[in-house]
N, CA, C and O of each residue as an XYZ file, in Angstrom:
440
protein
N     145.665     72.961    127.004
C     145.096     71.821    126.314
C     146.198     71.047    125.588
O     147.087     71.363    124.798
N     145.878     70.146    126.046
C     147.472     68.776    124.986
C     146.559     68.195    123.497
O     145.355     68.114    123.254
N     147.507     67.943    122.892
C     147.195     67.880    121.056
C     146.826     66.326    121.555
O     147.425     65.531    122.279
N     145.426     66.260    120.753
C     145.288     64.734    120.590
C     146.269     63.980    119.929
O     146.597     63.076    120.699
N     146.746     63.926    119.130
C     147.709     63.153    118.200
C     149.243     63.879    118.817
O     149.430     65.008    119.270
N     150.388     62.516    118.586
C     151.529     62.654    119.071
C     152.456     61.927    118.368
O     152.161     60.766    118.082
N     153.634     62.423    117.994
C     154.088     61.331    117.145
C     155.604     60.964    118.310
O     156.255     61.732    119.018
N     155.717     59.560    118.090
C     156.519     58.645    119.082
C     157.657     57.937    118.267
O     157.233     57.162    117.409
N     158.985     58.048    118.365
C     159.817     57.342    117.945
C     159.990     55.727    118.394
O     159.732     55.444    119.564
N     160.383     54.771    117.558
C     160.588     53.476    118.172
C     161.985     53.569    118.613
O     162.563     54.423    117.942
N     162.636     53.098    119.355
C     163.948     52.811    119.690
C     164.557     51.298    120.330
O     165.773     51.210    120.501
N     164.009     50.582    120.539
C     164.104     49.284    121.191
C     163.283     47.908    119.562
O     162.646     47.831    118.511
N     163.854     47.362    120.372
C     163.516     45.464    119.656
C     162.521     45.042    120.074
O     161.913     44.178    119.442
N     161.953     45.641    121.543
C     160.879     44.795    122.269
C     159.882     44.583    121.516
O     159.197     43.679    121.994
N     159.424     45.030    120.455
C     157.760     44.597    119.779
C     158.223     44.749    117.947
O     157.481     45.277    117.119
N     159.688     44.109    117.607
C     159.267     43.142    116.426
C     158.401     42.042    116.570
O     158.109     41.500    117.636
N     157.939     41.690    115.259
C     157.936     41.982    113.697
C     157.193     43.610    113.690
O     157.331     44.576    112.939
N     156.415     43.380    114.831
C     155.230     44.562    114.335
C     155.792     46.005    113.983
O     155.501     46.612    112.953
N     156.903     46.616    115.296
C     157.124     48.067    115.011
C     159.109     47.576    115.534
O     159.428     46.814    116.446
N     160.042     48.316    114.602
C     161.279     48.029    114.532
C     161.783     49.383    114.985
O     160.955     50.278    115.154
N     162.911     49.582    115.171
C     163.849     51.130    115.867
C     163.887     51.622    114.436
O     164.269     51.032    113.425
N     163.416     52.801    114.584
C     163.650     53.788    113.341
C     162.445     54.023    113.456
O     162.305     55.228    113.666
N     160.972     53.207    113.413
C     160.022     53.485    113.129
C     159.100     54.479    113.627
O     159.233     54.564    114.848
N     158.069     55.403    113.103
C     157.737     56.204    113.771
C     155.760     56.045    113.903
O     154.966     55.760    113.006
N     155.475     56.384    115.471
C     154.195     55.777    115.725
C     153.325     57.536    115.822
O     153.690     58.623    116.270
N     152.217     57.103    115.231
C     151.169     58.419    115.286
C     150.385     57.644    116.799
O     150.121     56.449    116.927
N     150.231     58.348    117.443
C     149.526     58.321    118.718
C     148.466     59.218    119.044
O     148.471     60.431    118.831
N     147.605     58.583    119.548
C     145.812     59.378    119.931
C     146.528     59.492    121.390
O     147.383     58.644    121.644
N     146.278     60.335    122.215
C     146.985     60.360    123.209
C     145.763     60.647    124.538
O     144.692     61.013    124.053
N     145.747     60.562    125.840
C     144.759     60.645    126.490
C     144.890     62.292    126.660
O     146.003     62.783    126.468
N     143.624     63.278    127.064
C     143.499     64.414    126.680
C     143.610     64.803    128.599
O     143.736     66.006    128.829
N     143.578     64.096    129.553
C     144.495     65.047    130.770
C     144.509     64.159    131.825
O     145.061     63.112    131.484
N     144.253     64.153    132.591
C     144.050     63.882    133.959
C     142.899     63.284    134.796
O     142.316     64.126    135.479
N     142.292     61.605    134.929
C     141.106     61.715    134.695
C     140.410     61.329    133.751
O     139.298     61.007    134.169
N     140.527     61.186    132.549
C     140.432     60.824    131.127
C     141.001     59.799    130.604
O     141.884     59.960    129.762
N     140.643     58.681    130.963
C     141.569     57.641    130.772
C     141.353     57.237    129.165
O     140.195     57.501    128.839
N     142.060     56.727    128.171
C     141.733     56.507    126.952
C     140.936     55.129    126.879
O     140.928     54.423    127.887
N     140.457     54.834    126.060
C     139.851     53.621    125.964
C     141.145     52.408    125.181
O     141.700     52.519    124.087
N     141.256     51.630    125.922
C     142.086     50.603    125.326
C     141.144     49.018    124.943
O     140.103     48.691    125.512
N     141.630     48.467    124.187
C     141.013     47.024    123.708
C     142.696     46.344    123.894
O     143.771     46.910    123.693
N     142.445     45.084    124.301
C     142.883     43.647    124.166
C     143.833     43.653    123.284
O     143.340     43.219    122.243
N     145.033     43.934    123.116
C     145.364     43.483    121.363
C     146.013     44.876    121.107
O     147.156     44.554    120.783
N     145.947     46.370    121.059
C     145.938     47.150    120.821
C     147.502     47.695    121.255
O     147.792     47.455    122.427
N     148.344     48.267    120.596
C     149.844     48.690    120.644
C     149.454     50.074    121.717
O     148.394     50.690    121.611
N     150.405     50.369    122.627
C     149.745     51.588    123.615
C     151.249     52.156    123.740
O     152.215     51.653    123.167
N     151.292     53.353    124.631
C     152.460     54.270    124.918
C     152.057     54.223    126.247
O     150.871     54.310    126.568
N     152.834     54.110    126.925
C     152.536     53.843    128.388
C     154.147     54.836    129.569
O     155.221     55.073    129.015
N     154.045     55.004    130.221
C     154.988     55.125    131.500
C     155.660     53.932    132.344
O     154.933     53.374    133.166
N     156.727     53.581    132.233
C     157.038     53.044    132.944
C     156.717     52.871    134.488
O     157.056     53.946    134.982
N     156.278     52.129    135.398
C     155.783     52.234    136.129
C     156.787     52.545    137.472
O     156.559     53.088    138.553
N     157.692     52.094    137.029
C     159.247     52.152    138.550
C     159.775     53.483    137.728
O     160.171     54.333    138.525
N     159.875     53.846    136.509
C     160.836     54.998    135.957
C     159.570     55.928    135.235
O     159.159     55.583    134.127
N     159.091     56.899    135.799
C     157.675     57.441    135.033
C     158.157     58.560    133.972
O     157.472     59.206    133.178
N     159.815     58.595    134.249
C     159.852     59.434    132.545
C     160.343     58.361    131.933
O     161.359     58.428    131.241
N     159.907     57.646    132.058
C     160.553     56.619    130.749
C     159.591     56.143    129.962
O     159.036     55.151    130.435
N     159.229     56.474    129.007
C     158.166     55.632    127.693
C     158.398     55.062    127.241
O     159.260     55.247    126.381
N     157.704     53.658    127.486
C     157.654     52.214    126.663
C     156.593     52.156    125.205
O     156.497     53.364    124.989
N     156.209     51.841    124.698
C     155.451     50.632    123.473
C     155.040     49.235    123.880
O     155.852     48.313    123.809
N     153.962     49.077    124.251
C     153.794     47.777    124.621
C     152.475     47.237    123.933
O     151.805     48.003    123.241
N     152.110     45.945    124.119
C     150.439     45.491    123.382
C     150.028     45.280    124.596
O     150.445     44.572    125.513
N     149.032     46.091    124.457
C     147.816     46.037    125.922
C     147.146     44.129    125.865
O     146.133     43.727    125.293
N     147.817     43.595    126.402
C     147.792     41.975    126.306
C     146.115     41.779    127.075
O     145.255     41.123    126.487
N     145.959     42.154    127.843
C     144.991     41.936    128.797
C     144.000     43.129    129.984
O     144.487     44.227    130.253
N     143.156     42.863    130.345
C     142.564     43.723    131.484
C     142.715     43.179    132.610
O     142.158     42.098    132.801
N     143.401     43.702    133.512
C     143.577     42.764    135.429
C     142.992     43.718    135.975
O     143.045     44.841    135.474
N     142.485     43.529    136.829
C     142.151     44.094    138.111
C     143.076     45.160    138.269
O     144.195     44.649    138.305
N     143.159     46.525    138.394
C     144.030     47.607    138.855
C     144.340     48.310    137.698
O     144.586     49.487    137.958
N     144.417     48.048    136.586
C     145.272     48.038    135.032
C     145.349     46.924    133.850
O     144.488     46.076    133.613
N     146.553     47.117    133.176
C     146.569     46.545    131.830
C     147.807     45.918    132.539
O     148.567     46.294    133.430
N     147.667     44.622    131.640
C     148.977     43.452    131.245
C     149.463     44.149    130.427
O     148.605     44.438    129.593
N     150.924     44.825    130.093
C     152.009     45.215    128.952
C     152.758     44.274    128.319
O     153.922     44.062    128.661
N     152.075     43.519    127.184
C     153.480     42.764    126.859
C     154.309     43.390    125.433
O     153.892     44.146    124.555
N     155.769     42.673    125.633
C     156.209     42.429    124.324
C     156.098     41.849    123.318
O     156.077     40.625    123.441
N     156.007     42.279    122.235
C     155.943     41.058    121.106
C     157.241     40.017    121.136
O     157.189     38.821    121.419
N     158.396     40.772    120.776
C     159.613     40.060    121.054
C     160.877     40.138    122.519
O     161.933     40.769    122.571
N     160.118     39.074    123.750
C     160.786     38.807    124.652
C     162.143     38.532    124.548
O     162.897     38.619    125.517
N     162.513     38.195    123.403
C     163.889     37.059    123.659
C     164.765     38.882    123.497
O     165.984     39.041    123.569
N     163.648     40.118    123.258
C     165.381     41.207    122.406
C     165.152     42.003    123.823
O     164.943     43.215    123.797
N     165.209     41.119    125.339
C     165.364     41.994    126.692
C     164.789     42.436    126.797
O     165.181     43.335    127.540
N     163.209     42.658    126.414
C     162.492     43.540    126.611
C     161.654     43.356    128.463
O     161.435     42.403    129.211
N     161.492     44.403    128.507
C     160.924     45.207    129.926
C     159.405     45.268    130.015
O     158.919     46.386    129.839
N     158.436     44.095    130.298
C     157.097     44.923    130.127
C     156.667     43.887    131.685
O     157.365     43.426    132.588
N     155.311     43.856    131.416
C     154.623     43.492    132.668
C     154.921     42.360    133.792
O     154.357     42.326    134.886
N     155.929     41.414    133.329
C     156.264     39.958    133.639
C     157.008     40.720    134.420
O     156.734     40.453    135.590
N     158.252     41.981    134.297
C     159.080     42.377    135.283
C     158.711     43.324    136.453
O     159.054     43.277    137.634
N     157.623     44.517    135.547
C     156.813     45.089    136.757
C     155.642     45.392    137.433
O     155.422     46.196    138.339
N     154.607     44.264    136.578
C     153.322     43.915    137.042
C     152.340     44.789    135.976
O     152.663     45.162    134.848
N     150.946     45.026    136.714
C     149.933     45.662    136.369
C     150.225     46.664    135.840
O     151.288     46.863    136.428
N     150.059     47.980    134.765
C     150.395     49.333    134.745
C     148.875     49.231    135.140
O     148.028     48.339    135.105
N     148.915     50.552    135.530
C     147.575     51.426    136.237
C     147.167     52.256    135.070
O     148.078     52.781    134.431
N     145.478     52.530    134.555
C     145.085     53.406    133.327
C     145.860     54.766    133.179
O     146.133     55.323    132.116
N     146.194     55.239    134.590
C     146.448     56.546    134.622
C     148.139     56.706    134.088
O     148.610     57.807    133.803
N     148.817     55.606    134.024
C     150.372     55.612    133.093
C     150.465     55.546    131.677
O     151.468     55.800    131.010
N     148.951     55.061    131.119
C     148.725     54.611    129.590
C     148.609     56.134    129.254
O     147.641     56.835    129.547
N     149.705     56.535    128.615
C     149.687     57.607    127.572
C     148.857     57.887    126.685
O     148.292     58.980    126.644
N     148.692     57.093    125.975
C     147.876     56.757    124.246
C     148.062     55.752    123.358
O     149.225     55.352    123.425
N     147.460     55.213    122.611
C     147.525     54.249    122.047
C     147.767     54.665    120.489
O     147.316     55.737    120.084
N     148.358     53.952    119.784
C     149.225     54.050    118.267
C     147.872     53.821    117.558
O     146.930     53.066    117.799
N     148.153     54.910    116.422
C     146.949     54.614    115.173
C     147.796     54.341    114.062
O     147.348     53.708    113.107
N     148.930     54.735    114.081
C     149.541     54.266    112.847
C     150.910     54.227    112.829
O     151.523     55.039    113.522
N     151.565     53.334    112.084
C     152.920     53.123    112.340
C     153.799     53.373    110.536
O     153.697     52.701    109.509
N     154.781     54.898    110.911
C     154.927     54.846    109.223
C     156.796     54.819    109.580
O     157.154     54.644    110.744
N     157.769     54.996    108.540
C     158.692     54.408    108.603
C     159.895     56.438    107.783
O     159.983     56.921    106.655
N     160.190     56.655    108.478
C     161.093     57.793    107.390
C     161.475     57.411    106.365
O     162.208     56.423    106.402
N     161.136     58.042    104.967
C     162.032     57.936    104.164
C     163.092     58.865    103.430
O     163.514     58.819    102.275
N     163.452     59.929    104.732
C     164.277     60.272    104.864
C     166.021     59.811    105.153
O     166.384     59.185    106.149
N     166.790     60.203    104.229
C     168.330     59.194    103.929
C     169.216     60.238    104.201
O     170.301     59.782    104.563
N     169.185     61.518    104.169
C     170.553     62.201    104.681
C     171.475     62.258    103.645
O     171.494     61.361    102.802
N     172.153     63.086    103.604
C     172.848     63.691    102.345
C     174.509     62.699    102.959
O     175.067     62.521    104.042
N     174.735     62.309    101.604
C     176.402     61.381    101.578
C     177.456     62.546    100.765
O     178.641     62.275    100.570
């Protein structure tokens, strides 16, 4: 059995203002195989890359198409990688979707 909740590091620019590198995302995650999570319009998701399937993106579930979800970025101009470059993702790549986004305030000893 996989843990509903997951916690996800940010590492990329692609979705300022909303979530920045450092930041860390609590994730509801889909529970197996088959089980697709429920996504809405609007909603920040964890997804699979669709050409690289160990690779995990952050994207806003922009839309519903036919086959899957539209992935976009919030911020295109910082290179970001979402649906414009590799189309539709399919339900079954959507990982889980973010419930909350908190920030370390952890600083490390000088």
């Amino acid at each position: 059995m996989r843990w509903p909740l997951w916690r996800v590091a940010v590492a990329e620019r692609s979705m300022e203002p909303a979530l920045r590198p450092g930041d860390w995302l609590v994730v509801r995650r889909t529970m197996g195989p088959g089980r697709p999570l429920r996504v809405r319009a609007g909603q920040i998701v964890v997804a699979r890359h669709p050409g690289r399937p160990d690779l995990l993106i952050v994207k806003r579930a922009a839309r519903r198409e036919p086959g899957g979800w539209w992935l976009a970025s919030d911020n295109p101009a910082a290179g970001a990688v979402d649906s414009r470059a590799f189309g539709v993702v399919p339900p079954s790549l959507i990982e889980g979707r973010v419930l909350w986004r908190y920030r370390s305030g952890h600083r490390g000893r000088t």
